[in-house]
KEDO-220095 format. One record per residue (C-alpha): residue number from 1; residue in three letters; chain; x, y, z. Coordinates in Angstrom, 3 decimals. Example, Ala and Ser with C-alpha at 12.3 -4.5 7.8 and 13.67 -1.06 7.14 Angstrom:
BEGIN
<seq: 1; type: ALA; mol: A; x: 12.300; y: -4.500; z: 7.800>
<seq: 2; type: SER; mol: A; x: 13.670; y: -1.060; z: 7.140>
//
This chain:
BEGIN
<seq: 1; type: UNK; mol: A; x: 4.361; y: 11.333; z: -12.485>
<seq: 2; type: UNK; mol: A; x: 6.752; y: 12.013; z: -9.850>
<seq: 3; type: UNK; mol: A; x: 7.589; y: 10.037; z: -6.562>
<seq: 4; type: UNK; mol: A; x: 8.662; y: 11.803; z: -3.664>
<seq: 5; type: UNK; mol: A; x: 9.659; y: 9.485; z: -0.077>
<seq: 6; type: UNK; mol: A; x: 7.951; y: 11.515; z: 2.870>
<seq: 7; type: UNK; mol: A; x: 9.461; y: 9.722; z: 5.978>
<seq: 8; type: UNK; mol: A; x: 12.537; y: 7.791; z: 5.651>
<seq: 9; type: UNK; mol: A; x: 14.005; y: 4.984; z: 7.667>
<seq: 10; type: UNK; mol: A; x: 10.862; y: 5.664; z: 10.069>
<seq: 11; type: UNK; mol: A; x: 9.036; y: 3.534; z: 12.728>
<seq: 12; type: UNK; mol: A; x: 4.984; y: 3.506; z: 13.641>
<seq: 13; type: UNK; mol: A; x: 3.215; y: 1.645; z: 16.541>
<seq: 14; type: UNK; mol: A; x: 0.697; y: -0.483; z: 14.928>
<seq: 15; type: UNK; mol: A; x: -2.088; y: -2.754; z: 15.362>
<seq: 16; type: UNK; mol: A; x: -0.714; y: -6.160; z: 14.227>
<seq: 17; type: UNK; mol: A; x: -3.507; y: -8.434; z: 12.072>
<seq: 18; type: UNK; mol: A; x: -2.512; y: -11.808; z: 14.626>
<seq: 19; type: UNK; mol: A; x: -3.490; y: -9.406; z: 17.522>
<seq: 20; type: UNK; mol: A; x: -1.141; y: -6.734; z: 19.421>
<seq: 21; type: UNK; mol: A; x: 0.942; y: -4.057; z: 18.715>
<seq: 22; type: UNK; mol: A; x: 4.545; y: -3.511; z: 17.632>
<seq: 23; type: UNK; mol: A; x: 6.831; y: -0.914; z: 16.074>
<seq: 24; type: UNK; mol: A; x: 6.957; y: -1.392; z: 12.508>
<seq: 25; type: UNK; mol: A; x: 9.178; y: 0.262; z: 9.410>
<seq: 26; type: UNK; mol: A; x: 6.605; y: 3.033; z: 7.708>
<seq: 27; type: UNK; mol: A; x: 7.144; y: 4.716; z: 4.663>
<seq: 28; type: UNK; mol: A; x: 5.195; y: 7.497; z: 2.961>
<seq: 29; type: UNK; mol: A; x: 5.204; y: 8.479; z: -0.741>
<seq: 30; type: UNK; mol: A; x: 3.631; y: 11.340; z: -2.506>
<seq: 31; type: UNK; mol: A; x: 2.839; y: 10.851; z: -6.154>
<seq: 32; type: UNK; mol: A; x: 2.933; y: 14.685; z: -8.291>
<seq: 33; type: UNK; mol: A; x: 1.146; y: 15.006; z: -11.329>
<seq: 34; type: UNK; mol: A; x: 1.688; y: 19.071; z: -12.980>
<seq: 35; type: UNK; mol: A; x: 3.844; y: 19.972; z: -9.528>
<seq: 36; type: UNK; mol: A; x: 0.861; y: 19.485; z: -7.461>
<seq: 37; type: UNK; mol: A; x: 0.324; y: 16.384; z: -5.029>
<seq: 38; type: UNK; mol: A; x: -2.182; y: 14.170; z: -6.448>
<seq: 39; type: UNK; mol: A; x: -1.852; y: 10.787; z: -3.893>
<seq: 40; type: UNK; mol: A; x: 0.023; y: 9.385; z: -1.740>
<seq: 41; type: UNK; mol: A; x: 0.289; y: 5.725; z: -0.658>
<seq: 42; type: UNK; mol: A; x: 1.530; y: 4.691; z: 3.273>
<seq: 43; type: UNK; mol: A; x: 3.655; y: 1.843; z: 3.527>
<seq: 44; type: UNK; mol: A; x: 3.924; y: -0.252; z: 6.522>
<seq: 45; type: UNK; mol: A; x: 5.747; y: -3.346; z: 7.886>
<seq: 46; type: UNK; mol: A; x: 3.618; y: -6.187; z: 9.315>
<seq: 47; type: UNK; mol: A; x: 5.459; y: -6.812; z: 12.525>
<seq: 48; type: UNK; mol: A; x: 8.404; y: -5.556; z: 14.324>
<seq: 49; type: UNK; mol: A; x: 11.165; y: -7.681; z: 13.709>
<seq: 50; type: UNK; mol: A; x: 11.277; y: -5.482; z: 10.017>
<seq: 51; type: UNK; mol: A; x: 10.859; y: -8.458; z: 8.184>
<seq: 52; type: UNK; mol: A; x: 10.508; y: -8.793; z: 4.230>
<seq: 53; type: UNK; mol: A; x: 6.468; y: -8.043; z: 4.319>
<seq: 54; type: UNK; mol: A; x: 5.136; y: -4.840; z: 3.404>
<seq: 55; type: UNK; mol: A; x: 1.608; y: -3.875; z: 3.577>
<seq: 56; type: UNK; mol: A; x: 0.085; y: -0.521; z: 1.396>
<seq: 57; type: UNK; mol: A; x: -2.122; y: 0.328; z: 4.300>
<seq: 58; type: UNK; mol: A; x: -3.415; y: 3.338; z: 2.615>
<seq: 59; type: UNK; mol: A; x: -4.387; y: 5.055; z: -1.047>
<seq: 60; type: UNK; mol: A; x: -4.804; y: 8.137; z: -1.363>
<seq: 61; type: UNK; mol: A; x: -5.865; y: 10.032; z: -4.401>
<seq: 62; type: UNK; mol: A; x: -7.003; y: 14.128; z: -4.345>
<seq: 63; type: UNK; mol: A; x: -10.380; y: 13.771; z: -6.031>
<seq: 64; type: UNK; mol: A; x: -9.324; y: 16.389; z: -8.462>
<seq: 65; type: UNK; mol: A; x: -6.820; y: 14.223; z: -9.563>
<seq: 66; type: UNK; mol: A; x: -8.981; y: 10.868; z: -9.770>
<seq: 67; type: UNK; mol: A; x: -9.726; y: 9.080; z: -13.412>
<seq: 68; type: UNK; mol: A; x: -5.958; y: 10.574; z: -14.400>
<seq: 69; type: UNK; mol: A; x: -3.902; y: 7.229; z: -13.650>
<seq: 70; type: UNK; mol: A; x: -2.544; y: 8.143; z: -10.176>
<seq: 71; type: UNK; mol: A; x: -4.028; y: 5.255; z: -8.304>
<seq: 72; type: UNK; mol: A; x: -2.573; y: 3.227; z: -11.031>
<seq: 73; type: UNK; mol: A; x: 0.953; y: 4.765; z: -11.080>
<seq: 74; type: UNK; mol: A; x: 1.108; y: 4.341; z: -6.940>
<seq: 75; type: UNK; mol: A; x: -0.042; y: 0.907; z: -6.443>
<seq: 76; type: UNK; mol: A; x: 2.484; y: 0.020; z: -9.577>
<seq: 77; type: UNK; mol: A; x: 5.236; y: 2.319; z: -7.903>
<seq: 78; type: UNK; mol: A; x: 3.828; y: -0.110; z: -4.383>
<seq: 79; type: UNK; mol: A; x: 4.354; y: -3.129; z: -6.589>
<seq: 80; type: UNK; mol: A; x: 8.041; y: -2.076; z: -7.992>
<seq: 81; type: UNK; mol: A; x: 9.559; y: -0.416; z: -5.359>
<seq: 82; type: UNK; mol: A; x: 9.247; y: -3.793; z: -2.940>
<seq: 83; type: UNK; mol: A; x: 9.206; y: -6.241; z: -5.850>
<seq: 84; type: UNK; mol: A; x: 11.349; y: -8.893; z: -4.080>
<seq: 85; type: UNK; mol: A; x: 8.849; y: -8.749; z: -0.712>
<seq: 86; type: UNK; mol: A; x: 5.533; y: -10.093; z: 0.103>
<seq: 87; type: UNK; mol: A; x: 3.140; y: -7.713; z: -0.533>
<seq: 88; type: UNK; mol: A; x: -0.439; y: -7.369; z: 1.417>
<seq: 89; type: UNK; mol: A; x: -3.391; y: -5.378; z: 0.852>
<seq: 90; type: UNK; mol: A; x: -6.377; y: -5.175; z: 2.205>
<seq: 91; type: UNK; mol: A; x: -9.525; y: -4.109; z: 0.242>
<seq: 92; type: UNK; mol: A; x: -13.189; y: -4.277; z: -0.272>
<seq: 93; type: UNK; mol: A; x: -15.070; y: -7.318; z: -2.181>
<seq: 94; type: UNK; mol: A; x: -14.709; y: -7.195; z: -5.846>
<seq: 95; type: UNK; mol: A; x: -13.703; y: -3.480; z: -5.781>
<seq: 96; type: UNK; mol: A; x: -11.936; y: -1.380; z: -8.300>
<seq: 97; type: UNK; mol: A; x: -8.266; y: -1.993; z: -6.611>
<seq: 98; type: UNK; mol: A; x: -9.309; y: -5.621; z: -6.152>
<seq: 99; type: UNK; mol: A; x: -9.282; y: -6.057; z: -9.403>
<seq: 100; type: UNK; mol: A; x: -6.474; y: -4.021; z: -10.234>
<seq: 101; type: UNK; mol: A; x: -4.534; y: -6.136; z: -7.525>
<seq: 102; type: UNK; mol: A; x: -5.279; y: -8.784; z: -9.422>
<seq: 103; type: UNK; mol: A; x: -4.092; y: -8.235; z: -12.773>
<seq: 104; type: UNK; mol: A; x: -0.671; y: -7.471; z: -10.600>
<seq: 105; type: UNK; mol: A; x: -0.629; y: -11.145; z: -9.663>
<seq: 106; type: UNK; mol: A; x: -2.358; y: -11.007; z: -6.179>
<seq: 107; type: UNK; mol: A; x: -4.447; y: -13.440; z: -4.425>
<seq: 108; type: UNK; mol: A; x: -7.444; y: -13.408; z: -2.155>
<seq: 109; type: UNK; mol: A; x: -6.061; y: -14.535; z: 1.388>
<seq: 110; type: UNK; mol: A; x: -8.674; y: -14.151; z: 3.960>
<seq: 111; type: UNK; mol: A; x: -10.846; y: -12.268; z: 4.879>
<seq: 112; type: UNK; mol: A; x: -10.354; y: -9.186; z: 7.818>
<seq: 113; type: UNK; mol: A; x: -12.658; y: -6.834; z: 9.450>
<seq: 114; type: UNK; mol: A; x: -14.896; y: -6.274; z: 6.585>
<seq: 115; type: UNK; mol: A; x: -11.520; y: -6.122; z: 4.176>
<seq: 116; type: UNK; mol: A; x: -10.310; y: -9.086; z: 1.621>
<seq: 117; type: UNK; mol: A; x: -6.688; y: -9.166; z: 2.421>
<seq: 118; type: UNK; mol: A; x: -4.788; y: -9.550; z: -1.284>
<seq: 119; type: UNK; mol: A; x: -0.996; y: -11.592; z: -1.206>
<seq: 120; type: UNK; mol: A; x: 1.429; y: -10.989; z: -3.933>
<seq: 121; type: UNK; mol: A; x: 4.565; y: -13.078; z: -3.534>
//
């Protein structure tokens, strides 16, 4: 698998989970598997003063590609690459990447427009 950083050193507006916007840092990665883009993950800051946090605000896996490992490889690549940040996901009740959050040493937070947010550090 092969990682490749989409926008660098970029900035997004975004909706902030207390309420409001900001500018935030974003990042993008695509994940290759045989030269061909199987996923991508977007990562985001959580407000604008570019603190430590870092939220995976969204998975993305070609559904050509799925059952191969690539949703695996990218939310370990999410877990490595900002391993000395807090890291904040949200998903659904007791899905698939719940659990797979979980054997990665996340938490259940709270609870978020219809989304368990998931803490790791």
């Amino acid at each position: 698998m092969h990682f490749s950083q989409g926008i660098a050193n970029g900035v997004a507006l975004r909706d902030l989970w207390g309420g409001g916007q900001s500018m935030v840092p974003i990042e993008f990665w695509v994940a290759e598997l045989e030269g061909q883009i199987s996923g991508y993950i977007m990562v985001l800051g959580l407000n604008g003063d570019h603190g430590p946090e870092r939220e995976m605000h969204v998975l993305a896996v070609d559904p050509a590609c799925r059952g191969r490992g690539v949703g695996r490889a990218l939310v370990d690549f999410f877990c490595t690459r900002y391993q000395q940040r807090r890291l904040v996901v949200g998903c659904k009740t007791n899905s698939q990447m719940m659990q797979m959050l979980r054997r990665r040493s996340f938490q259940y937070h709270s609870t978020s427009s219809d989304y368990d947010l998931m803490i790791r550090g």
